[in-house]
C-alpha positions as a Markdown table, in Angstrom:
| # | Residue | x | y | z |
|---|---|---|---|---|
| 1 | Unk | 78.8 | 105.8 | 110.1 |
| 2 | Unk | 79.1 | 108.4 | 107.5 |
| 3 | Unk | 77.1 | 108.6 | 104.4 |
| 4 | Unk | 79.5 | 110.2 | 102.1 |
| 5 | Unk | 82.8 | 112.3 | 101.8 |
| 6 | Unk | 82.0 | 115.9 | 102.9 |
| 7 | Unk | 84.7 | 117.0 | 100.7 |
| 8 | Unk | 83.9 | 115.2 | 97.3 |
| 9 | Unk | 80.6 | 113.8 | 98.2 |
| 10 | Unk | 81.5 | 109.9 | 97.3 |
| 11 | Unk | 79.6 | 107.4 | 99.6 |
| 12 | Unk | 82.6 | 105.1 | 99.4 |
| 13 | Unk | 84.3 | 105.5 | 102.6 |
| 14 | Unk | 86.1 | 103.1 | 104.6 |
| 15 | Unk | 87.8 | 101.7 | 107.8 |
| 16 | Unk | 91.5 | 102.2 | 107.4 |
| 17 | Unk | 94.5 | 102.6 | 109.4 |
| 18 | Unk | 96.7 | 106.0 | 108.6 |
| 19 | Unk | 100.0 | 107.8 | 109.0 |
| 20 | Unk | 99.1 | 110.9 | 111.0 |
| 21 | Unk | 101.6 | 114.1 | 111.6 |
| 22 | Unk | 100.5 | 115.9 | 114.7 |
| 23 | Unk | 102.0 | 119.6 | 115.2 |
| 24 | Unk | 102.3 | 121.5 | 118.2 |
| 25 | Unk | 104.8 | 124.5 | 118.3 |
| 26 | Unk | 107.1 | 123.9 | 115.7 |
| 27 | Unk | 107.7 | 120.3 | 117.3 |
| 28 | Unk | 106.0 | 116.9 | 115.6 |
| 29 | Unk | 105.6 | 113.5 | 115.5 |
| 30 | Unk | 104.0 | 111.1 | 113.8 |
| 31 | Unk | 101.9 | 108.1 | 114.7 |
| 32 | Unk | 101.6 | 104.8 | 112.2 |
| 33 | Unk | 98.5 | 102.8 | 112.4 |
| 34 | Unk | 95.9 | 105.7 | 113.2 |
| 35 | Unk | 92.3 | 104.4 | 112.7 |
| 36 | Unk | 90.4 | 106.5 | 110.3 |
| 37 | Unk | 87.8 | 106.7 | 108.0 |
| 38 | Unk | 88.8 | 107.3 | 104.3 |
| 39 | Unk | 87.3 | 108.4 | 101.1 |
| 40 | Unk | 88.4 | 105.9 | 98.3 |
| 41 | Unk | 87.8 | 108.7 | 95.8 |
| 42 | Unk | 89.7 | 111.7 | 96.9 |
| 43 | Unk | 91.6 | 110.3 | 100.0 |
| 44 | Unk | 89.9 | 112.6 | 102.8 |
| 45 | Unk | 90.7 | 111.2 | 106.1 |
| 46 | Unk | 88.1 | 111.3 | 109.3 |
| 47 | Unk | 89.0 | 110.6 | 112.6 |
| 48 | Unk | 87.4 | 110.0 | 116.3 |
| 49 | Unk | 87.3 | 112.9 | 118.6 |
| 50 | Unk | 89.2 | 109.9 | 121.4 |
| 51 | Unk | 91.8 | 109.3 | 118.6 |
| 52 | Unk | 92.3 | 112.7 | 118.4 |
| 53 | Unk | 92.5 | 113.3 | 122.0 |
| 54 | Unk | 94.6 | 110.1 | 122.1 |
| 55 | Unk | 97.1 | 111.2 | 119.8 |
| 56 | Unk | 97.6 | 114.6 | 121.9 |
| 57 | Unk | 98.1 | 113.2 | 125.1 |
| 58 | Unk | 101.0 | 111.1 | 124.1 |
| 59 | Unk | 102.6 | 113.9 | 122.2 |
| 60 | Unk | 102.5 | 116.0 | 125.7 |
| 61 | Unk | 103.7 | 113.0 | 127.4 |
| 62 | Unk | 106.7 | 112.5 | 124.5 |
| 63 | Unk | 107.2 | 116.9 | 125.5 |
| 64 | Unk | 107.7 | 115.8 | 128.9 |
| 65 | Unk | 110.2 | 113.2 | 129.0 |
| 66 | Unk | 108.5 | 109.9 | 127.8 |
| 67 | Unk | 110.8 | 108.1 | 125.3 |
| 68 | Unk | 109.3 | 106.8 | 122.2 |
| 69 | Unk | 110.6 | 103.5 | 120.8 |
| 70 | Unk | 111.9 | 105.5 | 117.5 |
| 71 | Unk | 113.4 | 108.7 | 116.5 |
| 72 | Unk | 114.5 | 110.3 | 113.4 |
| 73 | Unk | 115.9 | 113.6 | 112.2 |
| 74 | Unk | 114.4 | 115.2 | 109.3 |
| 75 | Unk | 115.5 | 118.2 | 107.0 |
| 76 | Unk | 113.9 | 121.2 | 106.6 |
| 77 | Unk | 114.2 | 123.6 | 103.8 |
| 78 | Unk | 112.4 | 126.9 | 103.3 |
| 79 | Unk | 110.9 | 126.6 | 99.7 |
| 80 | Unk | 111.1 | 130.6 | 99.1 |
| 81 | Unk | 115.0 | 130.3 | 99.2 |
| 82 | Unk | 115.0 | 127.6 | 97.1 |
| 83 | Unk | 113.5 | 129.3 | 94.1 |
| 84 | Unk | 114.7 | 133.1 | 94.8 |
C-alpha cells in the first residue's frame, strides 16, 4: 500500500471507487465505480496496472461493436472561440 500522496505528500490515502474518462483518438467513455486509491488532501487518484488494462480492453471491445448498457451525447465547445 502506499505511504503517502506523491503529489502532495499526505499519508492519508484511501480505498475509493471513481469516475474514470478513458481517451483514445478523439473517442471516450467513461466508466463509474473504478477502484482507486485517493488522496483525501488534494484528490490524486492511483490505480492498478489490471484496472488500467481492464478499462482499455473494454473500450476496444465498445470500438468494435460491443454495446454498452448506456449512451449519451455530449457537447463540445472550443474555449479559444469562446473568448476571441
Amino acid at each position: 500500500m502506499m505511504q503517502s500522496c506523491s503529489f502532495c505528500k499526505n499519508k492519508n490515502i484511501k480505498n475509493t471507487k471513481v469516475e474514470y474518462t478513458y481517451k483514445h483518438d478523439g473517442k471516450y467513455m467513461i466508466f463509474h465505480n473504478v477502484p482507486a486509491l485517493q488522496c483525501e488532501y488534494c484528490g490524486e487518484k492511483y490505480f492498478e496496472a489490471k484496472v488500467l488494462k481492464q478499462i482499455e480492453k473494454e473500450f476496444i471491445s465498445v470500438q468494435l461493436g460491443k454495446k454498452t448498457p448506456k449512451e449519451r451525447s455530449v457537447a463540445v465547445e472550443d474555449f479559444d472561440k469562446l473568448v476571441a
